[in-house]
N, C-alpha and C positions, 0 to 999 in steps of 0.2 A: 533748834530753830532752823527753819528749812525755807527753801521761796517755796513759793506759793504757785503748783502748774495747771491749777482748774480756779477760775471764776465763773459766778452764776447769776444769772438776770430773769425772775420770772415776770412775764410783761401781764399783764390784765387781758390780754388779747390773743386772739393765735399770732403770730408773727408770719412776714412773710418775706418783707425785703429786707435786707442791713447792710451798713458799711461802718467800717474802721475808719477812724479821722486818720487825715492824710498827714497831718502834722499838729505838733502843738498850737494852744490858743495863743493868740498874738502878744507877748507880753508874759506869757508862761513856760517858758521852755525851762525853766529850775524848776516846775512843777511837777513831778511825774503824774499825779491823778491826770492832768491835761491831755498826755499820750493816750489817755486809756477813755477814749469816746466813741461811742456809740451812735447812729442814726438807728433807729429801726422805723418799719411800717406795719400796720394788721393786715390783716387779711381775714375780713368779715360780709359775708354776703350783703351788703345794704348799703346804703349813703353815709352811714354813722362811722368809716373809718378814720383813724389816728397817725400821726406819727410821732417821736417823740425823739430826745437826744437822751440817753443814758452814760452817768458817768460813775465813778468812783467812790462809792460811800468816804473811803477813809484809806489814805495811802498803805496804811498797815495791812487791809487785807493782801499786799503785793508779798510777805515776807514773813505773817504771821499765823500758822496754822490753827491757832487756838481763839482768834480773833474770827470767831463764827457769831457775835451776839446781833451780829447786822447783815443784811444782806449784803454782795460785793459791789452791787451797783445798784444806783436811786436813780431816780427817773427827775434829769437835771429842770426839762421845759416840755411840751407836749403843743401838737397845735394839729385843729378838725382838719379831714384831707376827702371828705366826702367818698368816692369811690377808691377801692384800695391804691395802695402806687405800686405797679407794678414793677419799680426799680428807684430806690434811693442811691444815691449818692452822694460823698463828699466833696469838698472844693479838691482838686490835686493842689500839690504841696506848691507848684508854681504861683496859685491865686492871690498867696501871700506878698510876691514883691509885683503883682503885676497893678497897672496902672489904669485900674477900673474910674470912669468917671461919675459915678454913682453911689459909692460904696466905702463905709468906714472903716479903714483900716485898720478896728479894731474889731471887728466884726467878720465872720466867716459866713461861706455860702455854700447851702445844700441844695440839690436837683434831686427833682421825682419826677414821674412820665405815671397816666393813667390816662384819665381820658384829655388833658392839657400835660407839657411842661410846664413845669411849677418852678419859681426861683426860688426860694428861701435864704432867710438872713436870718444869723444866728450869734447874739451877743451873752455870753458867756459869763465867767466869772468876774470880767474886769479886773484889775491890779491883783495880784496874789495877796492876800492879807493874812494875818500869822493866827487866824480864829479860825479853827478847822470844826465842821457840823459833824464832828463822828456821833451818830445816834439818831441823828434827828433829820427830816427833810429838811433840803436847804430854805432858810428861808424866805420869800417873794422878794424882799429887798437884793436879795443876792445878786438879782439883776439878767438871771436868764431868763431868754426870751425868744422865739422861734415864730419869725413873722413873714408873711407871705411877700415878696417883692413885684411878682410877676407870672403870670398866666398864659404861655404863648401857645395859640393852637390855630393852623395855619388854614387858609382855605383849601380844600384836598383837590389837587390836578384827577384825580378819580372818581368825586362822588359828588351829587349835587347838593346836597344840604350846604348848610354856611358852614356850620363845625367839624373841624377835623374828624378824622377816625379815632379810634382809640389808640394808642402807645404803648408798645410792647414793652420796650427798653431804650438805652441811651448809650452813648459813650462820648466821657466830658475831652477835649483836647491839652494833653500836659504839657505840651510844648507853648499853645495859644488858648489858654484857660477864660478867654473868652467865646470857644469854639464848641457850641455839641455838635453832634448826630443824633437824631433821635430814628427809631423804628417803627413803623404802623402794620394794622392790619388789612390797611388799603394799598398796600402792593408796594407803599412810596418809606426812601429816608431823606428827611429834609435837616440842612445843614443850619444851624441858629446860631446869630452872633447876641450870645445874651445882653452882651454890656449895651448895644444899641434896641434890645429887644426887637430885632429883624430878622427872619427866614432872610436866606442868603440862595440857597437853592434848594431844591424840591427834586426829585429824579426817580420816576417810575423802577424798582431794585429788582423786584423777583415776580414773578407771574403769579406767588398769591402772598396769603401774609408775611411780612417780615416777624421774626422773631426778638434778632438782636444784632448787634451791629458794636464792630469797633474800629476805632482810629489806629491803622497804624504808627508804632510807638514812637516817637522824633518827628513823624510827619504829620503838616498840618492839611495835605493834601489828598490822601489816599486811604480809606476805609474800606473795611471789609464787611459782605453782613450774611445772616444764612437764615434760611424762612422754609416755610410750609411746602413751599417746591422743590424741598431737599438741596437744593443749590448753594455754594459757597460763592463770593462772589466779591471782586473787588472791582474799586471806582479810584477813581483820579480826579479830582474838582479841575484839572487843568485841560482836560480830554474828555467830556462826559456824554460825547455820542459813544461810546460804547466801553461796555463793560469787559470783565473775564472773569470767565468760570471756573476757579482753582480746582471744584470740585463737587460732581454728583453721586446721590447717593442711588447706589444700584438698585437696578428695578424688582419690585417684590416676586418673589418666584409665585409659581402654581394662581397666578392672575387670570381671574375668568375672560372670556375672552370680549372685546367692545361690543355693546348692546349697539341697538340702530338708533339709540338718541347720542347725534353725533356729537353734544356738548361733555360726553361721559368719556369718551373716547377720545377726544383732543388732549384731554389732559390725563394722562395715565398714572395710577397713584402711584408715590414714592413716598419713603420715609421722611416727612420734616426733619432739618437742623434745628436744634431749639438753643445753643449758646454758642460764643465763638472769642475767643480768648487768646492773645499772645504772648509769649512768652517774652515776659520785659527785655531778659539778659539777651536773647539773640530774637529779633525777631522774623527772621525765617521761617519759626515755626508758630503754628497758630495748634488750638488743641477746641473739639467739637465731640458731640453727642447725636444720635439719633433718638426721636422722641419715643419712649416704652424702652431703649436702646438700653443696654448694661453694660458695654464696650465703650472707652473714648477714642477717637480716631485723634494721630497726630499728623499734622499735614505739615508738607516743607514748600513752601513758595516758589523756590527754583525747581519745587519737581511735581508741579498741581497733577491732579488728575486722578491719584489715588493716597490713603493714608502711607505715610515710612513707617508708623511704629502704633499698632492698635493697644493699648491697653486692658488687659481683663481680669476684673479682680470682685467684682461687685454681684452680686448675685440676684438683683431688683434691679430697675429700671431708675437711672440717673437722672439727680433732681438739678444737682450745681457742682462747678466749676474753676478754680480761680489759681494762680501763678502766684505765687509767694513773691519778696522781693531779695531776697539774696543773690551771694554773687553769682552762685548757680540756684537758681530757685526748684521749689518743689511744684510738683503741680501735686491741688488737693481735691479729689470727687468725693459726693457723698450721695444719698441718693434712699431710694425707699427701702432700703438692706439695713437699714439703721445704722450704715457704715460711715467714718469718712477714711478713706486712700489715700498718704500721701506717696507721691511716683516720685523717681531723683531719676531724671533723665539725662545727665548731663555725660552720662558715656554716651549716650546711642545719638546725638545730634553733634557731637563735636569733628568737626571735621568734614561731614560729609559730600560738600560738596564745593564750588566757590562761594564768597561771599557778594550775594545779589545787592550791586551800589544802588543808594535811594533812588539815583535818576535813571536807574536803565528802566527800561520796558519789562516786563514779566513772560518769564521764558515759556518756552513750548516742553509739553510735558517727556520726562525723562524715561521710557520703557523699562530701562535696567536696574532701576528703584527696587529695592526688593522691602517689601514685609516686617519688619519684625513686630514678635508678639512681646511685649512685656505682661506677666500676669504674679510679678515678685512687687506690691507697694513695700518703699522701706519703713512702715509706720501703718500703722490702722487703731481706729480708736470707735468702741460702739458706744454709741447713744443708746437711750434707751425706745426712742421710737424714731419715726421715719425722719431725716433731715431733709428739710427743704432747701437751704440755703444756708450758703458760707461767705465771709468776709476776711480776709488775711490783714492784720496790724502792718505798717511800714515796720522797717527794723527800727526797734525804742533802745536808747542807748540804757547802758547800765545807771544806774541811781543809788547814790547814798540817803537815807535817811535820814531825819534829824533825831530818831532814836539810834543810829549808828550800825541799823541793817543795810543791805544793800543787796542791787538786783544784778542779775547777770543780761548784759545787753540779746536780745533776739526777737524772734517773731512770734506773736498771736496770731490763732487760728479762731474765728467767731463761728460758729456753726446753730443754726435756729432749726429749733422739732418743738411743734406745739407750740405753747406760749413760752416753751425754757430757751434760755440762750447759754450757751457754754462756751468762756473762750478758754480753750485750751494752750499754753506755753509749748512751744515747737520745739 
């Protein structure tokens, strides 16, 4: 009898977005199936997409290898999402004690971005009760339910129609889990206070699309985002006449030289950033992608301007990105190599430099920076086709059975290719 280090989800759909629930369901934390939830979204050319919460068939696939007669995950509640969501997310684990004035406390909330931010409310199992559905879909009475709360899609300071641009991605606030950032393709990130459903402020980011965007980690004030203009870029909601450029991606070599249409030539092609990610345990560091790119570049804050430690391990062009939560976490890529990477970074940024306090200003770039290449992951694991996307489990503590197995506490890795999702035991 062994745990259990592969679980498997095939969706009805191709997959595209997902996230690991940030914490147990409110009222379930003696539940281990609870830890083990899923958001996914499709990715279907048409108006006919889904998204759906995927949970646990039966706590025993955690611990029993021979407990194959059912799939490991059933698909809990499902709700129409019209155009794909370009990014699900979970409530952060903060949601739970914070003091929304709309919202049942027994009920959890997920965010999608497409062509609106979307609120979602999601009520669950309700009370844990001692009747477990191994074999069967749960049934209607169970009481899940994934229902739409809210539609926010802001007038655009760039474009004249009434409806926003489309939404690239988001990043929800763990410190003020009332707080997104959301991303556009209209140049702009506007800051939403969902619990009041009000745009807060709106701020022209990068000179063409935005990609994605995240909240620096404890702060409720200072986000980062990186877009089509190759640009890394951080904001301060305190100071928002000007920005800083942590970081451009160098200009493409052997570039023909500007035609006489002088709109072609004002803006000279660079490499788009397509993700931007920081490293929970210090956040100093932030970790990025160029699009087609197979390298991840790591940036240090105290020393913008170029990456400290590029990554190369991947042999196709990187699809996704994401930071484990331990105490020193992994970062994991994965990408059209049918690869995922996990990198242990935590020699090559320990130490390096002072530690930048949340209230200083953002320094002037450091020349004596040097390079390093990391191209050692300590873990690699292939799919059998291309991964689009990854999602990392919070650390789930260890669990006793009431068959008298038990689990060893650590992290999930969610990785989506096709319509399978694979969470892999870290």
């Amino acid at each position: 009898m062994s745990q259990t280090t592969l679980l498997q989800y095939e969706a009805p759909w191709p997959v595209h977005s997902l996230d690991w629930c940030k914490s147990s369901a409110p009222g379930q934390q003696l539940r281990p199936r609870s830890a083990f939830r899923l958001g996914v979204a499709s990715f279907t050319e048409n108006y006919q997409n889904q998204i759906a919460v995927v949970g646990l068939q039966d706590e025993r696939v955690l611990v029993e290898d021979d407990f194959t007669d059912y799939p490991d995950f059933v698909t809990l509640c499902e709700a129409y999402h019209g155009y794909p969501a370009t990014s699900l997310q979970w409530q952060p684990a903060s949601a739970q004690s914070y003091g929304w004035s709309q919202k049942s406390p027994s009920t959890e909330l997920l965010a999608t971005t497409g062509d609106a931010l979307r609120i979602w409310e999601y009520s669950g199992d309700g009370p844990a009760t001692s009747s477990s559905y191994a074999g069967r879909q749960p049934p209607v009475s169970s009481g899940h339910s994934l229902t739409m709360k809210t539609a926010l899609s802001g007038q655009s300071k760039v474009q004249t129609q009434s409806a926003g641009a489309p939404l690239t991605n988001f990043s929800w606030n763990e410190k003020s889990p009332n707080l997104i950032v959301t991303a556009s393709i209209d140049t702009t990130c506007t800051v939403w206070n969902i619990d009041t459903q009000t745009a807060m402020t709106q701020l022209i980011a990068h000179d063409r699309e935005v990609y994605d965007v995240a909240w620096l980690p404890g702060s409720t004030d200072i986000f980062v985002s990186v877009g089509a203009d190759g640009s890394l870029r951080a904001f301060d909601l305190r100071s928002l006449e000007h920005s800083t450029i942590l970081y451009e991606t160098p200009a493409p070599k052997n570039v023909p030289p500007p035609s006489a249409n002088p709109s072609t030539s004002a803006r000279p092609p660079t490499s788009p950033l397509l993700r931007i990610a920081f490293n929970p345990s210090d956040s100093n560091y932030m970790s990025t992608f160029h699009m087609d790119g197979s390298d991840v570049q790591i940036l240090d804050m105290r020393s913008p301007g170029q990456p400290v430690i590029e990554l190369k391990g991947h042999q196709g062009p990187i699809n996704a990105l994401g930071w484990g939560s331990a105490e020193h976490p992994l970062l994991a890529t994965a990408g059209d190599d049918c690869q995922v990477l996990l990198w242990d970074l935590a020699n090559y940024t320990q130490g390096a430099a002072s530690p930048r306090s949340a209230g200083s200003r953002l320094n002037s770039p450091r020349p004596d920076a040097k390079k390093r290449i990391v191209n050692e992951p300590v873990m690699a694991y292939t799919a059998p086709s291309q991964i689009t996307n990854l999602a990392w489990s919070p650390q789930i503590p260890g669990m006793t059975m009431n068959t008298g197995y038990s689990t060893a506490t650590g992290e999930w890795l969610a990785i989506a290719s096709g319509k399978t999702i694979k969470a892999l035991k870290v």
